[in-house]
Every structure is written in structure tokens, then in C-alpha cells.
C-alpha positions as CSV (number, residue, x, y, z in Angstrom):
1,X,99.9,91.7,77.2
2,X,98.2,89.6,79.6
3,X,97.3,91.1,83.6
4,X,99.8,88.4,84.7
5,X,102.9,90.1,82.8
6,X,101.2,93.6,83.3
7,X,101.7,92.9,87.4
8,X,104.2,92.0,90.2
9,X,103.5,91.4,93.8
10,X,105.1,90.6,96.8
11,X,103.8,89.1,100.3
12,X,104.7,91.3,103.1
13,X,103.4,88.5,105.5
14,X,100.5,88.6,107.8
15,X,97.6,88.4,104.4
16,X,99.3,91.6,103.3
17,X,100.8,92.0,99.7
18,X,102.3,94.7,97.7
19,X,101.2,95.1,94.0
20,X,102.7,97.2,91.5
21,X,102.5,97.9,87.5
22,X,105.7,96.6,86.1
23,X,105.5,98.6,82.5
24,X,104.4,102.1,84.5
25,X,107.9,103.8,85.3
26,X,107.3,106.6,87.0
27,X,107.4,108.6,89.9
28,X,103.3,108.3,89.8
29,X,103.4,104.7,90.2
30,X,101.2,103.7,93.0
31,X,101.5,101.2,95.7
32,X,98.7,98.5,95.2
33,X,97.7,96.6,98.7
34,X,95.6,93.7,99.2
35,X,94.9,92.6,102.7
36,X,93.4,89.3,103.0
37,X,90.8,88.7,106.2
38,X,88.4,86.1,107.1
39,X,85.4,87.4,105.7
40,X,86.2,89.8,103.1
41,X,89.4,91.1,100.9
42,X,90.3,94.4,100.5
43,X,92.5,96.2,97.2
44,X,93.2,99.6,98.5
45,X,94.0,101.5,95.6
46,X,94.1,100.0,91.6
47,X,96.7,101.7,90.1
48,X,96.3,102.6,86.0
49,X,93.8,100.0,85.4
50,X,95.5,99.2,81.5
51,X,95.4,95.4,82.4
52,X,93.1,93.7,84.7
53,X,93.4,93.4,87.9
54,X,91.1,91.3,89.7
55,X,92.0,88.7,86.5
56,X,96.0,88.9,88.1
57,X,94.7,88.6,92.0
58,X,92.4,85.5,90.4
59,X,95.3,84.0,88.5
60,X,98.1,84.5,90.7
61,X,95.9,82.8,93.6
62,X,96.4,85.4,95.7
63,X,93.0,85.3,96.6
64,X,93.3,81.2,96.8
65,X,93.3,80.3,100.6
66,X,96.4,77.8,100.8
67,X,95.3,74.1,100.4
68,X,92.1,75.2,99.4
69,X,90.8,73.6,95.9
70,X,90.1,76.0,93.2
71,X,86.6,75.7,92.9
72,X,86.6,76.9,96.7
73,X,83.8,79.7,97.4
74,X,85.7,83.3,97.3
75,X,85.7,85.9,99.7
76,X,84.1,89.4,98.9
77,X,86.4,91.6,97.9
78,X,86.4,94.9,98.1
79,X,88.1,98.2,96.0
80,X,89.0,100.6,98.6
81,X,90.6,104.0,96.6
82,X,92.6,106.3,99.2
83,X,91.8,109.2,97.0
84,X,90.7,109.1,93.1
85,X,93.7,110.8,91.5
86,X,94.5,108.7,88.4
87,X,97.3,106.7,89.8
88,X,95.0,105.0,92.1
89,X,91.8,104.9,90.9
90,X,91.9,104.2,87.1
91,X,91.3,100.2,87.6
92,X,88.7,100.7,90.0
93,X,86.2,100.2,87.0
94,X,87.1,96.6,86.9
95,X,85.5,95.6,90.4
96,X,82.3,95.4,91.5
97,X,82.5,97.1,94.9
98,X,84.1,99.9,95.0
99,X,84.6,102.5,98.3
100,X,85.4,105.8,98.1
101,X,85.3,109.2,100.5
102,X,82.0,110.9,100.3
103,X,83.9,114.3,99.1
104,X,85.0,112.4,96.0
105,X,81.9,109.9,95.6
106,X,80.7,112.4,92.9
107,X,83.9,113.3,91.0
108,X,84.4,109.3,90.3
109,X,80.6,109.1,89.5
110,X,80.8,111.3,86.6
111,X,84.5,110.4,85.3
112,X,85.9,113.8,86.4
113,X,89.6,114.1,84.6
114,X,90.1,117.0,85.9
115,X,89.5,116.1,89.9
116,X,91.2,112.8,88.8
117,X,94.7,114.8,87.9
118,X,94.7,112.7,85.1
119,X,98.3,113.0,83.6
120,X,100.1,110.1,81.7
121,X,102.5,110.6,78.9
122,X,103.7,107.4,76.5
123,X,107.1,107.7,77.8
124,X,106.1,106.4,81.5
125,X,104.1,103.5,79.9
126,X,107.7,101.3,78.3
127,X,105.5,98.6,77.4
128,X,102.4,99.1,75.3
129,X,99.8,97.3,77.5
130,X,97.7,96.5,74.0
131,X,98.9,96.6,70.3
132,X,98.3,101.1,69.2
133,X,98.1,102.0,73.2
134,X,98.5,105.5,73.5
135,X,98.6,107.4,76.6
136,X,95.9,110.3,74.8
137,X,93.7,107.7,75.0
138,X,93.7,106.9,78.6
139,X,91.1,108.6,80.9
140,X,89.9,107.6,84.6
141,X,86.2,105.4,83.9
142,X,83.4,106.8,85.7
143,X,82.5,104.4,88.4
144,X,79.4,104.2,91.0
145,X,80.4,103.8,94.4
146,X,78.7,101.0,96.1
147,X,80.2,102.3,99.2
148,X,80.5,105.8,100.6
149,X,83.3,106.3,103.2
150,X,83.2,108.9,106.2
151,X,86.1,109.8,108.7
152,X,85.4,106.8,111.6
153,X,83.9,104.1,109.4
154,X,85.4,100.7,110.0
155,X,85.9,97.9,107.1
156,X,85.5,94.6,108.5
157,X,87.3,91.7,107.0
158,X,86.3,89.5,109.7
159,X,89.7,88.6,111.9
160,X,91.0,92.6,111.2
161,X,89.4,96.1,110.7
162,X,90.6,99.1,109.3
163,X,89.3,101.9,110.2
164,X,89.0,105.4,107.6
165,X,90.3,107.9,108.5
166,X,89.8,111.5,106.5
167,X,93.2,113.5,105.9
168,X,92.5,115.7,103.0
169,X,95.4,118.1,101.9
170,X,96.4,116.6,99.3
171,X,92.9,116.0,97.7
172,X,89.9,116.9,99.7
173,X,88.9,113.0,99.9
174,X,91.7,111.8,100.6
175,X,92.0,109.0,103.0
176,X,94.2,106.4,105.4
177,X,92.9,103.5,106.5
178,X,94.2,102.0,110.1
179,X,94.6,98.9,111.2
180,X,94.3,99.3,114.8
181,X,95.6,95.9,116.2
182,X,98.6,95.6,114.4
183,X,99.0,99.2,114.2
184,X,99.8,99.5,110.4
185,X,98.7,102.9,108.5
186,X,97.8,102.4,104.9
187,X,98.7,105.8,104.0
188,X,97.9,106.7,100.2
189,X,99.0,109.9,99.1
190,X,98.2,111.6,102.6
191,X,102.1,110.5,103.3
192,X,104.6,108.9,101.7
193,X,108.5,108.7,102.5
194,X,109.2,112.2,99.6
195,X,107.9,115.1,98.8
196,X,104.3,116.0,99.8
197,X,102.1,117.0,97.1
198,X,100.0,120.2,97.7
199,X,99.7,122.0,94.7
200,X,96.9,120.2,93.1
201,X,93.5,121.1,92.4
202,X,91.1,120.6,95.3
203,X,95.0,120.4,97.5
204,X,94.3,122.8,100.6
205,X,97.6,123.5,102.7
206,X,95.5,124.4,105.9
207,X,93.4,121.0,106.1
208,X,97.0,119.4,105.3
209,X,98.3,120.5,108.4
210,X,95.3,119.6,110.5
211,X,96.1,116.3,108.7
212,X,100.4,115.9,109.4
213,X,98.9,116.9,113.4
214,X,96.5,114.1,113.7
215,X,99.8,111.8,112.0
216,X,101.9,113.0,114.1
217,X,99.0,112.3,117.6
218,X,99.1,108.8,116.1
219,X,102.8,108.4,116.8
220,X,103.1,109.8,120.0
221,X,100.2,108.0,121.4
222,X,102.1,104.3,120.1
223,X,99.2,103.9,117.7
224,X,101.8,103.2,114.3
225,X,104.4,101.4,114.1
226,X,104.4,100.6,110.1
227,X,103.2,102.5,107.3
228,X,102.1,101.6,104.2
229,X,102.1,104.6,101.7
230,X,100.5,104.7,98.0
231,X,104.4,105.4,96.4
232,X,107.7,104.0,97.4
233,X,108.9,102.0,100.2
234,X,107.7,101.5,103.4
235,X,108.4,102.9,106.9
236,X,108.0,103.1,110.7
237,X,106.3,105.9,113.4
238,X,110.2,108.1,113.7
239,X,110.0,108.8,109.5
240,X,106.3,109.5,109.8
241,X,106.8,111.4,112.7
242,X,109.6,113.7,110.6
243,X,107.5,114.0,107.4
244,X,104.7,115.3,109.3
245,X,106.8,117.9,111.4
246,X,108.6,119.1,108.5
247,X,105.0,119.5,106.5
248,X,104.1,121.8,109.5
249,X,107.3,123.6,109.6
250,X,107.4,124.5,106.3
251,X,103.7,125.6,105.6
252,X,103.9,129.3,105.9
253,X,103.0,132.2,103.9
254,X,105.8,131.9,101.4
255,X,105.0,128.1,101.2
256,X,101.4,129.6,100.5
257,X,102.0,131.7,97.8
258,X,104.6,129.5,95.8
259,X,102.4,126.9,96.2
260,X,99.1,128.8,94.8
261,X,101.3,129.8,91.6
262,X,102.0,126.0,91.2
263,X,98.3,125.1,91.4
264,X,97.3,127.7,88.9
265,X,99.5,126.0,86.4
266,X,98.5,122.7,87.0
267,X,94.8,123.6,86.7
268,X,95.5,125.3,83.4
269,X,97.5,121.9,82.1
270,X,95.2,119.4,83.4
271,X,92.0,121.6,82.1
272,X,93.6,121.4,78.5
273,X,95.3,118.1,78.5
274,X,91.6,116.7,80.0
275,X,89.7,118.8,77.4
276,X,91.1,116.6,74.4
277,X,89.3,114.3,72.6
278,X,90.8,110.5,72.5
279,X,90.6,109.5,68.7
């Protein structure tokens, strides 16, 4: 199957387009973004990585200025993952700058599977992405970071920024990034218009809450208006606003304690699921 069948995209406007993985039905499915500046181009997050992407931005055009000839110099572009759970980070392999946050630099570096909550089963993939595919076979690449993130850092494209911003909770490197000026929040898996995620290995419900507050500072000082999350639809600052209040609300000891029972069996799955050897 070729990257441009693999893929779907849609402009949101403004050098903003959403990207997704046709052939992945799942809940797991992950938002692809890429934001388009003057300078430089930025994919936050790569999804599964089973068919190229950078081949689909490159033969879509997306990365083709309009009226520009083909032969036209390229922008940089750069790989931005919000956090390297599977999902996100298993096409980052395919570019050749890649950003990451510095608590999860090392986990991608060595291929970690089991930091990576790497979890697919046949059933979610309905088209084989290449003839004998098997979901057994899939595992997250080890990748270099060319760039390491920290909380504050600002990605310039040139005519926008996006500024990092570290939320872990739901992995310990976990990451938005914030367009200031037009006050959009690439979210990730830090929120996203369901249920938060905080069971996972490396999940910590205390530094989640620290996280939902500083959401939840961002809406009442006017600083979102539109978010952009790693699953599902988009939405504005009064569903952030809820999401991150009813995170809070809910995170007390009972939360606590179901939630450590959940984790325990996760780590138990993913260490044997990740312990397999692909034929």
C-alpha cells in the first residue's frame, strides 16, 4: 500500500492540517498535525509509522508552497513527538530531525517498548499496510533525538512559535506545545476531549494534577481559545476548562488506588507482550 492510500489529511486553515492513518481503527489512533511557517515545518506527532510519512506530506504537496514550482527549495521540517507512546512516535524513525522531551530522550534512544506502551493487535490494523503485516512484528524504532525539549523552549517557524510546555501525568515527558499568538494548544495526550489516561507506566496522578492546574491558568488568563489534542476532535477553552476540573475532582485516594491496580496490570501485559520476539 502506498503512504498516499495509507493517509488522509485535512487543512484546518491558517498552515495547519490534520493527518490521520486511514487503515488504524482504533481508539489509539493519533491526531497527526503539521503546521506550516516561514522558515521551518513542524509534524507534531507520527502516528504508527507502517507507511511513510514524510513520502505522503512530499506527495500530497502539502509541503509545496502554493504557485511554487516543484523543484522549489523546501523548508526544514521538523518531527516534534508530544510524548513517545507508540501511537505517536512509531514514524518518527522516518525523519531526520526529530524533538523530544528530555525525560523521554533516552527511552526513544534505546527503542524502549516498554516506556513506548507499545500495544497493537491485527484487528485495529483492517488493511495490511504490506503483503504478511502482522501486528507481532511491529515495535517503536529507536531513534536519536537531534533535539532535546525542556519546559519554556520555543520552536521557531519563522512567522509563528510554539512554545513547549512540560505536562507529565500521563507519561513523565509528556508535552503541549503553544501557540501563543493565535492562542491554539497542541495538546497530545496531556488532554483530549475523553477519558484521561493515568494508569500507564511512568503515568503519575500527582504531576497530572499540577498539569489540569496549569490548563486550567491558561483558560482563565484568555491564553486558549482552540485546542488541538493527539485523539479525536477538536475543542475550545470552556471543554478544556471542564476536563481539567473534573481531572482534579476526581483524583483522590480511591482514584489512587484503583488506579495503581490498573497500572500493575498494564506493566505486567506490556512487559510480556514487549518481551516477544518478532519472527
Amino acid at each position: 500500500m502506498s503512504a498516499l492510500e495509507w493517509y488522509a489529511h485535512k487543512s484546518l486553515g491558517d498552515g495547519i492540517f490534520w493527518i490521520q492513518e486511514r487503515f488504524y481503527e482504533s481508539g489509539n489512533r493519533a491526531n497527526i498535525w503539521l503546521v506550516r511557517g516561514s522558515e521551518q515545518d513542524v509534524v507534531i506527532d507520527t502516528g504508527l509509522g507502517l507507511r511513510s510519512l514524510p513520502e505522503y506530506l512530499y506527495s500530497s504537496g502539502l509541503l509545496q508552497d502554493r504557485g511554487a514550482k516543484e523543484d522549489a527549495a523546501r523548508r526544514p521540517l521538523l518531527a516534534v513527538a508530544t510524548h513517545v507512546h507508540f501511537d505517536h512516535s512509531g514514524g518518527l524513525y522516518q525523519f531526520d530531525r526529530v524533538a523530544v522531551h528530555h525525560a523521554e530522550a533516552e527511552a526513544l534512544a534505546r527503542g524502549d517498548n516498554f516506556e513506548t506502551v507499545t500495544w497493537l493487535s491485527d484487528s485495529e490494523v483492517v488493511r495490511a499496510p504490506s503483503p504478511g503485516w502482522r501486528a507481532r512484528q511491529f515495535r517503536v524504532q529507536a531513534v536519536q533525538p537531534t533535539l532535546i525539549l525542556q519546559d519554556g523552549d520555543v520552536i521557531n517557524l519563522g512567522d509563528r512559535q510554539l512554545t513547549v510546555m512540560h505536562m507529565p501525568g500521563h507519561s513523565r515527558g509528556s508535552i503541549c506545545l503553544h501557540d501563543k499568538d493565535r492562542k491554539i494548544l497542541f495538546s497530545g495526550d496531556v488532554v483530549y476531549d475523553g477519558s484521561l489516561i493515568d494508569w500507564l507506566p511512568y503515568s503519575r496522578i500527582s504531576d497530572y494534577v499540577g498539569t489540569c492546574e496549569r490548563l486550567i491558568e491558561l483558560v482563565d488568563r484568555g491564553l486558549v481559545e482552540k485546542v488541538l489534542p493527539g485523539h479525536f476532535n477538536t475543542f475550545g477553552a470552556e471543554r478544556l476548562f471542564r476536563l481539567a476540573s473534573n481531572y482534579i475532582s476526581k483524583a483522590g485516594i480511591c482514584h489512587k488506588v484503583s488506579t495503581f491496580a490498573m497500572r500493575s496490570l498494564a506493566s505486567l501485559a506490556l512487559r510480556v507482550t514487549n518481551s516477544r520476539t518478532s519472527p
